[in-house]
Phi, psi and omega in degrees: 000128191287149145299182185244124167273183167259128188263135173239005195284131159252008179170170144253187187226165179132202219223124204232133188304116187233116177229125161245150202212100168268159148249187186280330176217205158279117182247123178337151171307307207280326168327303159331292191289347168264335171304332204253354173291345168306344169223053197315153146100023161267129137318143184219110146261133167310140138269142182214124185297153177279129180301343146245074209302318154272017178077013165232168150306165192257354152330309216088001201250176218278114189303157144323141176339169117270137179302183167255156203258144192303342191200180171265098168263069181146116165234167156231169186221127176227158184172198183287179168227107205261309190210097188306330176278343158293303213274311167271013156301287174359272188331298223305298176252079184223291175264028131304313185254223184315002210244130166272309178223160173201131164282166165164161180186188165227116186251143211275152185211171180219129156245128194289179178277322178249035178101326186281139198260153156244151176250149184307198155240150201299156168282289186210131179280133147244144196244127166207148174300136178342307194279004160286041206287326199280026118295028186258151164229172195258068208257147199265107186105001169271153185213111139293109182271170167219120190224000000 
């Protein structure tokens, strides 16, 4: 029978595909999410504004439940980077359609032993016009905007 060690692995590391999606106005949840079909097998989270962004009544008094805000401006989307000529298909019609702007990159991450991410902070931005998609390349700490 062996002791029992001790483990120091504290994550993993590596490099993930970080797509943020503004869209051009506020969009229904399912709107979202079929415009955003454009780029399958990603994780996706909504941004959704808060409906009372200072925690009071106009009152001063303690709010009320708070709703959920009428729409979507914004997601991001992560995951592995499987097929890079997919992803700038994607962009294409993305900012074709719904997309005012969209960030990517393949951006650097830590993952704890219990699941939590940290993500790197980018190396370097680059700005390119809308119709440029097929210049993004997948460089590992780059980010592209498309504007």
């Amino acid at each position: 029978m062996s002791a029992p060690t001790s483990r120091t692995d504290k994550g993993t590391r590596g490099f993930d595909l970080d797509l943020h999606v503004t869209f051009t106005r506020l969009l229904p949840e399912a709107q979202a999410r079929a415009a955003l079909l454009a780029l399958p097998g990603f994780t996706v989270d909504l941004y959704r504004p808060h409906p009372n962004p200072t925690g009071q009544s106009p009152t001063g008094q303690t709010p009320p439940a708070l709703e959920e805000a009428p729409g979507v401006p914004s997601a991001r989307l992560t995951g592995p980077l499987t097929d890079p000529d997919a992803v700038r298909a994607g962009l294409a019609a993305l900012l074709g359609g719904d997309a005012r702007y969209v960030e990517v990159g393949l951006r650097g991450f830590l993952r704890s032993a219990q699941g939590q991410t940290e993500w790197m902070p980018w190396r370097r931005n680059v700005v390119l016009p809308r119709a440029d998609v097929a210049r993004v390349t997948f460089e590992e700490s780059l980010r592209f905007v498309l504007e």
